[in-house]
PLY file of the C-alpha trace (Angstrom):
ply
format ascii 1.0
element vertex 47
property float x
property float y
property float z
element edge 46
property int vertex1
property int vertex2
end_header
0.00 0.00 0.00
1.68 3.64 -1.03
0.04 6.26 0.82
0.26 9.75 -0.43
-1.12 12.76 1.34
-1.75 16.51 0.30
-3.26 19.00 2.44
-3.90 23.00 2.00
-4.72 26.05 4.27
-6.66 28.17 2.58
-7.72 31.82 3.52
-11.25 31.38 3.26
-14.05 29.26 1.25
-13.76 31.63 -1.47
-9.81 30.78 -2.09
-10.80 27.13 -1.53
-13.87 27.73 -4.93
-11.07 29.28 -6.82
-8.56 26.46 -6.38
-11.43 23.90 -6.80
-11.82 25.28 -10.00
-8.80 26.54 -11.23
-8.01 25.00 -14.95
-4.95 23.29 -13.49
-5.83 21.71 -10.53
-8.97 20.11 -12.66
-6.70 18.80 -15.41
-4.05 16.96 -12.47
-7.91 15.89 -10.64
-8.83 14.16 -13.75
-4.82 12.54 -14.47
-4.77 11.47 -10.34
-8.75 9.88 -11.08
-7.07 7.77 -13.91
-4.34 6.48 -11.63
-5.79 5.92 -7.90
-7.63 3.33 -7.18
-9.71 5.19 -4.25
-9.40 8.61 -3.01
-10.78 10.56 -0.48
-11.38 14.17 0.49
-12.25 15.62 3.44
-12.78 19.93 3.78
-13.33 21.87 6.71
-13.84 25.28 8.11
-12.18 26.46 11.31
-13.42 29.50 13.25
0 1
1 2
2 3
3 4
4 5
5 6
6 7
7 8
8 9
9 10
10 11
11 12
12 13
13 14
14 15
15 16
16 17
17 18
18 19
19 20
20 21
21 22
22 23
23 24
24 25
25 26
26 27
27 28
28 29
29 30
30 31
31 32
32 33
33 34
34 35
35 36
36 37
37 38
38 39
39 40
40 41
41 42
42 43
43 44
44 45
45 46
């Protein structure tokens, strides 16, 4: 088993929107889809 782990601090949910949709990080979503066999996300909000 390989584990691999990213995580991000964001500013607020709006920075979070923009790097959800950001042209890049939805062309390396769709290449890391074609290569994982599960994946799992998990977002937040801290006051």
């Amino acid at each position: 088993m390989i584990v691999n782990n990213l995580m991000l601090k964001l500013k607020d949910r709006n920075h979070m929107d923009k790097y959800l949709s950001h042209p890049v990080h939805l062309e390396v979503a769709q290449f890391v889809a074609g290569v994982l066999d599960t994946q799992a996300s998990v977002c937040y909000e801290t006051k």
